[in-house]
DOMAR-863131 format. One record per residue (C-alpha): residue in one letter; x, y, z. Coordinates in steps of 0.1 Angstrom, whole numbers. Example, Ala and Ser with C-alpha at 12.3 -4.5 7.8 and 13.67 -1.06 7.14 Angstrom:
# DOMAR-863131
("A", (123, -45, 78))
("S", (137, -11, 71))
***
This chain:
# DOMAR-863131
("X", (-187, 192, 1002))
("X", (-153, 181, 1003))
("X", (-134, 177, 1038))
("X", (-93, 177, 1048))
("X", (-72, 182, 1070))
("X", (-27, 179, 1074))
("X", (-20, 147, 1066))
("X", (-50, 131, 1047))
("X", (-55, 139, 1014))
("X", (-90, 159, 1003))
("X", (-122, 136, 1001))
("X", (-153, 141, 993))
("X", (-183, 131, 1018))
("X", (-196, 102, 1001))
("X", (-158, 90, 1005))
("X", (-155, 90, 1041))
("X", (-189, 78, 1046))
("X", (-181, 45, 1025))
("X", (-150, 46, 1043))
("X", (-172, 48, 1076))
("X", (-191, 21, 1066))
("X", (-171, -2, 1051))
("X", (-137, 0, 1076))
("X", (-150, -18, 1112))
("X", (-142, 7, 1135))
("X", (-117, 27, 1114))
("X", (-137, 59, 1118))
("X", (-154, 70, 1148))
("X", (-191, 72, 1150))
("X", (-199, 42, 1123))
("X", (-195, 0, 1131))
("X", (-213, -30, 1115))
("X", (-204, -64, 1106))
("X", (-207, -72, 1063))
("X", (-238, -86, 1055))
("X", (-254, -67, 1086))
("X", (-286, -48, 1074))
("X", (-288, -32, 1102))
("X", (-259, -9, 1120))
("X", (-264, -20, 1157))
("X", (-226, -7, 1169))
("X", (-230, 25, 1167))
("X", (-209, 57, 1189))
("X", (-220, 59, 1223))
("X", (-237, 93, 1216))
("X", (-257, 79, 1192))
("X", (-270, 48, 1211))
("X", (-307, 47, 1213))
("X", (-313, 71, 1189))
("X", (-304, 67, 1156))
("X", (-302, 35, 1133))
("X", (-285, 35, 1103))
("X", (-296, 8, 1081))
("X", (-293, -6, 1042))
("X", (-319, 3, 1018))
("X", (-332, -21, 989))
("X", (-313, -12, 957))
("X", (-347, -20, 936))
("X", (-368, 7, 951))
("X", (-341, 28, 963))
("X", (-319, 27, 929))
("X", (-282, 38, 920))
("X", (-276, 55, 886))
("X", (-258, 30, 871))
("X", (-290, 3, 886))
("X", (-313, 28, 867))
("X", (-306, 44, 838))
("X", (-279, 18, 827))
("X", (-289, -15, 839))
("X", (-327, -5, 840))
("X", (-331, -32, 871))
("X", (-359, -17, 876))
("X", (-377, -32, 842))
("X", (-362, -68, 849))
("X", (-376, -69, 886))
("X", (-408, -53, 871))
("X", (-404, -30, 905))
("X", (-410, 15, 908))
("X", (-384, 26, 927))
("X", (-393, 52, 953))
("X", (-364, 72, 945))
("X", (-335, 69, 920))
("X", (-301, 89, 927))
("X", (-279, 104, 897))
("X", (-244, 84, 908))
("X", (-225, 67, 884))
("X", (-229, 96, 859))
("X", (-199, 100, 837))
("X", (-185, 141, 826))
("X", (-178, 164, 852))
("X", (-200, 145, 879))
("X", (-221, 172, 885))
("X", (-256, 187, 882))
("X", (-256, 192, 844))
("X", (-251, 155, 834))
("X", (-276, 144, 863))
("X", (-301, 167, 853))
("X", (-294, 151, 818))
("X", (-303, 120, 828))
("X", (-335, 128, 847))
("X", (-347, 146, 814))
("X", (-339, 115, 792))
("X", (-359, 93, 812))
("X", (-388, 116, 818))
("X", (-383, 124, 857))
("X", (-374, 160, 854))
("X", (-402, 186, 859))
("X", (-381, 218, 867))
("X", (-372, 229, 830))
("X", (-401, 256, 818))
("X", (-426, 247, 797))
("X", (-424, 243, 756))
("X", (-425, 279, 740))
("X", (-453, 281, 717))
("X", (-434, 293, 689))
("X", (-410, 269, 693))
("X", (-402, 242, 661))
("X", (-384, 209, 663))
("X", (-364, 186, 642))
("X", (-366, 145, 655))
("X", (-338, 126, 642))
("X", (-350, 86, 637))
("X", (-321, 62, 639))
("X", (-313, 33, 617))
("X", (-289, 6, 626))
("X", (-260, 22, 604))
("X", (-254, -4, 576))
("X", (-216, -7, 590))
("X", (-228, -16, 622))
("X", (-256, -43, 613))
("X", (-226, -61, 592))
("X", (-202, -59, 620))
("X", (-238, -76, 643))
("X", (-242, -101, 619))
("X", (-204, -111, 616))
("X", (-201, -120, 655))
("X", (-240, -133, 657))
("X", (-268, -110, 682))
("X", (-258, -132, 709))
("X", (-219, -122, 711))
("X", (-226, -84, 692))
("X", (-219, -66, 728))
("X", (-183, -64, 725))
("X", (-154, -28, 717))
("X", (-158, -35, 678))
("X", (-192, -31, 671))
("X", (-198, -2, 698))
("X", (-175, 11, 685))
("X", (-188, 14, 649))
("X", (-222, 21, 661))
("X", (-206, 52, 683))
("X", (-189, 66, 653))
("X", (-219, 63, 627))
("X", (-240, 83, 655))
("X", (-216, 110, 659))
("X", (-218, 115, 618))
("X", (-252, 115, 619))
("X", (-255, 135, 649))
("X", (-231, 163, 637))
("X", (-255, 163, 600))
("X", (-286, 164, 622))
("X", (-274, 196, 643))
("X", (-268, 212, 609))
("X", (-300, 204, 592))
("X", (-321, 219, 630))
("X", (-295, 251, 627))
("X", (-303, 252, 588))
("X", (-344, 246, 595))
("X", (-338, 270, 628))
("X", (-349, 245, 648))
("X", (-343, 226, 681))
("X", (-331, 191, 677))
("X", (-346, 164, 697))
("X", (-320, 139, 706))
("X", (-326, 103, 692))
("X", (-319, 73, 724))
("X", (-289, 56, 712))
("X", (-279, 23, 714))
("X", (-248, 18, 736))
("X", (-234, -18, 732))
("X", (-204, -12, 762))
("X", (-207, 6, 791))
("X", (-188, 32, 804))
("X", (-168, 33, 834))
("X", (-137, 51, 850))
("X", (-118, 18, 852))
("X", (-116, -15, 828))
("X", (-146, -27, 817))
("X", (-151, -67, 821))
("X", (-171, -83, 794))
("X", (-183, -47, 783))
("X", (-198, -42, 819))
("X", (-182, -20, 848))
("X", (-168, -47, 870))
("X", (-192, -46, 900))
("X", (-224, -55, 873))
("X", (-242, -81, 876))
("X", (-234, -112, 847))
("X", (-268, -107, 834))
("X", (-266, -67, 832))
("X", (-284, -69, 796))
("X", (-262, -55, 764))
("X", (-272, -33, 742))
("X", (-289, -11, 765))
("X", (-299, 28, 762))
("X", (-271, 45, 766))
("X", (-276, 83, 786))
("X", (-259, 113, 770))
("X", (-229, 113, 792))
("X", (-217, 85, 778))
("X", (-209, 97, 750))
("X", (-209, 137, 747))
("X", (-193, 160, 774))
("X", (-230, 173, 785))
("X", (-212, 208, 801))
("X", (-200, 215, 769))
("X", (-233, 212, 749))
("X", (-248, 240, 778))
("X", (-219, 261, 776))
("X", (-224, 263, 733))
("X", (-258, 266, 742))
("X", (-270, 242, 713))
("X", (-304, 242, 709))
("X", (-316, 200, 720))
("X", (-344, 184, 740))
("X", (-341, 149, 755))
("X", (-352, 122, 732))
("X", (-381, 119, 758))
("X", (-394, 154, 754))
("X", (-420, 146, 732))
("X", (-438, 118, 756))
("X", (-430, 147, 784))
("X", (-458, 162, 799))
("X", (-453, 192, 790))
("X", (-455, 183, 755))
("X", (-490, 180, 748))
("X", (-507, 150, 721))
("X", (-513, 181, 696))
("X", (-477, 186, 691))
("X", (-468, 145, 693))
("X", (-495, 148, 665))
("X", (-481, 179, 646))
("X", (-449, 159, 629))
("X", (-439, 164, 591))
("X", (-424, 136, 574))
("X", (-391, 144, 554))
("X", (-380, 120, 527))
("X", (-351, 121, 501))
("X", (-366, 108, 465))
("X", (-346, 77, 454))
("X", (-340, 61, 485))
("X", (-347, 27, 500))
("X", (-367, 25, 530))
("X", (-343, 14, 562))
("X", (-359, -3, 591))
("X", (-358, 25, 620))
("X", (-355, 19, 654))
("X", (-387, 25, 663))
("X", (-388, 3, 692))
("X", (-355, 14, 704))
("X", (-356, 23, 743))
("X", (-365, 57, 749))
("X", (-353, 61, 785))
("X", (-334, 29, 805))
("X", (-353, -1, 801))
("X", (-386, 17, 787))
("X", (-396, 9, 754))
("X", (-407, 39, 729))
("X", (-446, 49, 734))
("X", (-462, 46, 698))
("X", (-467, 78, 677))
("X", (-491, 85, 657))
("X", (-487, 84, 619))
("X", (-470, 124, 604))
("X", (-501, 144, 599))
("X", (-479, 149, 560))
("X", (-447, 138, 536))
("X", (-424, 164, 516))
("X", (-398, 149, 497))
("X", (-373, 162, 480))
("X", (-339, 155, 457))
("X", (-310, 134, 466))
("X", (-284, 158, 477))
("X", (-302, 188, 485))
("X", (-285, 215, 501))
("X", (-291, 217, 541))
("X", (-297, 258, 536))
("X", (-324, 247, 504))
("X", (-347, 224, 529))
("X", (-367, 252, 547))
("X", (-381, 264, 512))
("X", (-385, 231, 498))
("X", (-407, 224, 527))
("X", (-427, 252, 511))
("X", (-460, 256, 532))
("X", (-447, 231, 559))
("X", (-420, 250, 569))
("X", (-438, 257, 600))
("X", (-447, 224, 615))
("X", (-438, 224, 650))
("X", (-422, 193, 647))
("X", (-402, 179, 616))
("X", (-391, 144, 614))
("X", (-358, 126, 589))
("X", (-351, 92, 591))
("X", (-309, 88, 593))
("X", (-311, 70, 557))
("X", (-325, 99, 543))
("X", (-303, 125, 564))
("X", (-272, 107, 552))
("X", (-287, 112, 513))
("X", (-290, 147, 515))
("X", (-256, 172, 514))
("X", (-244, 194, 549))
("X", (-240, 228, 533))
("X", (-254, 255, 550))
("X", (-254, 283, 525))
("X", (-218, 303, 526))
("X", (-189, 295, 537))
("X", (-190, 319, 569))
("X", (-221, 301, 583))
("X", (-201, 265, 572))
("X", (-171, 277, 595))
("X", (-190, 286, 624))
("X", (-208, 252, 625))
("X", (-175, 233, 622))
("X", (-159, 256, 649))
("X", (-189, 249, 672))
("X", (-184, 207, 662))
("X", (-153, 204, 670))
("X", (-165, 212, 706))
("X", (-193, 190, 711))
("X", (-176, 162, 691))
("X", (-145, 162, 695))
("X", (-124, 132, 706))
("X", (-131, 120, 740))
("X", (-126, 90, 763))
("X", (-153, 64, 763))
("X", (-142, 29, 769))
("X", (-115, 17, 790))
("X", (-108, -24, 788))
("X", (-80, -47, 791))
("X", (-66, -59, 756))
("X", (-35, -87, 753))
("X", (-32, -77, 792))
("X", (-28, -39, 787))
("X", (-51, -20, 797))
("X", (-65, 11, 770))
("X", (-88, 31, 764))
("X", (-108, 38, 729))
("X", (-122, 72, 719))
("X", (-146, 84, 687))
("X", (-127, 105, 665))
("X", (-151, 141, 655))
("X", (-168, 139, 619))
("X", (-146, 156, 595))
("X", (-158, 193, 591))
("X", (-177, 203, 565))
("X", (-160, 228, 546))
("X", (-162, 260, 531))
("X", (-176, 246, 500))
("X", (-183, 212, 503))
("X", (-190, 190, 470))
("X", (-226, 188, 460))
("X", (-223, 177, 431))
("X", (-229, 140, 433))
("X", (-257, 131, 448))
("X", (-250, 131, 482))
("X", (-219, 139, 498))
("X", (-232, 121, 525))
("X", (-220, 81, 508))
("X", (-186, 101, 514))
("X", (-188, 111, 549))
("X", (-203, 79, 561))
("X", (-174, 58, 542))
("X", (-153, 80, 566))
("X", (-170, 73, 598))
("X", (-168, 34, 587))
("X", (-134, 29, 584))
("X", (-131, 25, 625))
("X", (-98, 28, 636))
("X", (-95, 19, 681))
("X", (-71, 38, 699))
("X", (-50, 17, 727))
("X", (-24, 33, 749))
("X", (-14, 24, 779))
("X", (-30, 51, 807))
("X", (7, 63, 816))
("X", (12, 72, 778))
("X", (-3, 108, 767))
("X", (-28, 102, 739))
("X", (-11, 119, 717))
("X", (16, 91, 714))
("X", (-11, 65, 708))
("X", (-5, 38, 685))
("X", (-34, 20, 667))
("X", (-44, -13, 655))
("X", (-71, -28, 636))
("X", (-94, -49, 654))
("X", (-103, -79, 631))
***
């Protein structure tokens, strides 16, 4: 709903109701002191019959309360309701709904198709970004640099998971990732939005519209669940239960996140163990997995660590199907706006750069083009331009 008229600009409804309630006695209808819980000056049409009153953030949560700060978990409350503000894209229903699906509050979508196969992507702390932790120390880790690193490492892996579910003709199952800034529309302070609270706690679990345009990921119509789908109800224990393990031969055994937040503040339900392993070479082909998994090629659900998807090499069979995939990338991933902060007294902004595309024929013959692509996705260059500059007169500079 959005309401003008001559001379004041268009606002939306939630404007001029904080502008109601907020401005004594600016706007007719609406009066109460600061710090007032309770509206008691209200317009004269109103006495006597309707109260307006404050509710308790805890139980009555904001987005950003929720699904960024997860207040919730620290106050050990249940809210009775949790509203979809604060989300980041267009603003609208897709992102929300987004949101509600990651933390396992959504019941509209239809259930599972039985037919239906999956591909769960484990995360790894990238080995870029556990260097960059253990340079500044856990303690002082939440800062541009290392979310920085840790955004660009997920957006490889990311892009090389969506090729390996469209090679496997599967529906990829979004891993939680680790945010270690927020997000906001103006400077961040200390990594937080400015109205957070000192002890918001950092890294958190960041929602998908933090990072990713969510509109664009419907319009493509990529095939993805929330990482949450699999503890949904919908999703019943036989197919939590139905997972194949995928290994690459040769590699050492990373430390995945497995108690990694799965939606804001809520820690990861245990699974149980893969029902079976299939392993195969270093630097297989994306478009040679589905037969390699010979008679397992049908498990609903099929599970890669990131260590062993960076080992294996993103070809998807012909140079046609390679293009496409690219093409389709360069939407998703492409270069977008994620953290605005104040640096030397300017304010900027930093933004991911998209995974270089994969090629018409990319080089398998080592043993995994994937050493080369994640090289790429390390060397993190930040963006800073001052907001009245157009992006593409950026300079950079190396933080160090």
């Amino acid at each position: 709903m959005v309401w003008s008229s001559g001379a004041i600009p268009r606002l939306s409804w939630w404007q001029v109701f904080n502008a109601m309630v907020r401005r004594e006695r600016q706007w007719p209808g609406v009066g109460g002191r600061r710090g007032e819980w309770i509206m008691r000056r209200l317009h004269e049409d109103w006495d006597g019959n309707l109260s307006l009153g404050a509710l308790p953030l805890p139980l009555f949560m904001n987005g950003h309360g929720y699904f960024v700060q997860a207040a919730h978990r620290s106050l050990q409350v249940s809210p009775f309701a949790v509203h979809a503000t604060y989300s980041l894209d267009n603003h609208d229903g897709v992102a929300k709904r987004q949101r509600f699906r990651e933390a396992a509050l959504w019941a509209a979508d239809p259930p599972p198709r039985p037919e239906a196969r999956y591909l769960a992507l484990n995360f790894s702390t990238p080995p870029l970004v556990q260097t960059k932790i253990d340079k500044y120390g856990r303690a002082n880790a939440a800062n541009i640099d290392v979310h920085s690193a840790a955004l660009n490492a997920y957006v490889a892996e990311l892009r090389d998971a969506l090729a390996l579910a469209r090679a496997t003709g599967r529906t990829l199952l979004l891993p939680p990732l680790t945010c270690w800034c927020d997000r906001y529309w103006n400077a961040l302070q200390r990594c937080r939005m400015a109205e957070a609270p000192r002890e918001m706690r950092l890294p958190f679990a960041c929602p998908m519209d933090h990072l990713f345009d969510v509109h664009l990921w419907e319009e493509q119509e990529v095939p993805v669940r929330a990482a949450s789908f699999l503890y949904h109800p919908q999703a019943n224990a036989t197919l939590r239960g139905a997972r194949v393990r995928l290994r690459v031969a040769g590699g050492a055994e990373a430390a995945e996140a497995a108690q990694a937040p799965l939606a804001p503040g809520d820690p990861i339900p245990p699974l149980p163990p893969p029902r079976e392993e299939r392993t195969v070479a270093a630097g297989t082909r994306l478009s040679d997995i589905r037969a390699a998994l010979g008679a397992a090629r049908g498990a609903p659900v099929l599970e890669v660590g990131a260590a062993d998807l960076r080992r294996l090499c993103v070809d998807l069979g012909s140079p046609q199907a390679n293009r496409e995939f690219d093409h389709v990338m360069q939407a998703l991933l492409g270069p977008a706006e994620m953290v605005r902060f104040n640096y030397r007294h300017m304010d900027s902004v930093w933004g991911f750069r998209p995974p270089a595309p994969i090629g018409e024929r990319p080089d398998c013959s080592r043993a995994s083009n994937a050493v080369q692509r994640l090289d790429e996705a390390s060397k993190f260059v930040t963006h800073f331009y001052p907001f009245a500059i157009k992006p593409d007169t950026a300079f950079e500079t190396r933080l160090q």
